[in-house]
N, C-alpha and C positions, 0 to 999 in steps of 0.2 A: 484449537491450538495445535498449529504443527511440532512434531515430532522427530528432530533431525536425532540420529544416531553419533556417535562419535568417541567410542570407547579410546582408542588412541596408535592402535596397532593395526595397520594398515592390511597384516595378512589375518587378524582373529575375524570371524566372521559369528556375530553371535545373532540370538533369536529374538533381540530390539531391531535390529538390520532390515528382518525381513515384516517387520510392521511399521517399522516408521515411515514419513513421507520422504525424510532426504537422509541420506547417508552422507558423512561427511570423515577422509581420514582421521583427522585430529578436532582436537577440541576448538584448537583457533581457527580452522577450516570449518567446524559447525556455527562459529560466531560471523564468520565469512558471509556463512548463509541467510541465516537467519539475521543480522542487520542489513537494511538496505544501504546503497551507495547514496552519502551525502548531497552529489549532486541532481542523483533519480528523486530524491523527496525533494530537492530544490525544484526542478522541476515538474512535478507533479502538485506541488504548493500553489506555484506560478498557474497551472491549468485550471486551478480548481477555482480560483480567487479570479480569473476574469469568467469563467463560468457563471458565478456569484455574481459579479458587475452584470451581464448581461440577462440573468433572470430579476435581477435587481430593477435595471432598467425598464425593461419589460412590463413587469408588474405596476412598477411608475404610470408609465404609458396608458398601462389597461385602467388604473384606478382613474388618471385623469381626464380620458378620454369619458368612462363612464360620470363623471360629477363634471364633465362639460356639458353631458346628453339628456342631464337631468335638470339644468338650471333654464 
């Protein structure tokens, strides 16, 4: 689980700062981070889902070709 910092005072510098993965000034600047942008999962949804069609496919293929090679 990442670990963004974000006490809220842009000059305090405390000792979560120097462990955490992201530092962020404010607290809505650590939610910045930490959510991604609506359209980055839209697209990343979209990649993953014809990725799926094509092993999908695929596996089709390989099954039907073998129960063709067998009859």
């Amino acid at each position: 689980i990442p670990l963004i910092s974000a006490v809220g005072h842009e000059t305090d510098t405390t000792l979560i700062d120097y462990v955490s993965d992201a530092r962020a000034p404010t607290p809505t600047g650590a939610a910045e981070i930490a959510v991604p942008v609506r359209s980055e999962l839209l697209l990343m949804t979209g990649e993953h889902g014809e990725r799926l069609k094509r092993a999908l496919a695929r596996r089709t293929g390989q099954s039907r070709d073998k129960l063709a090679a067998a009859r």
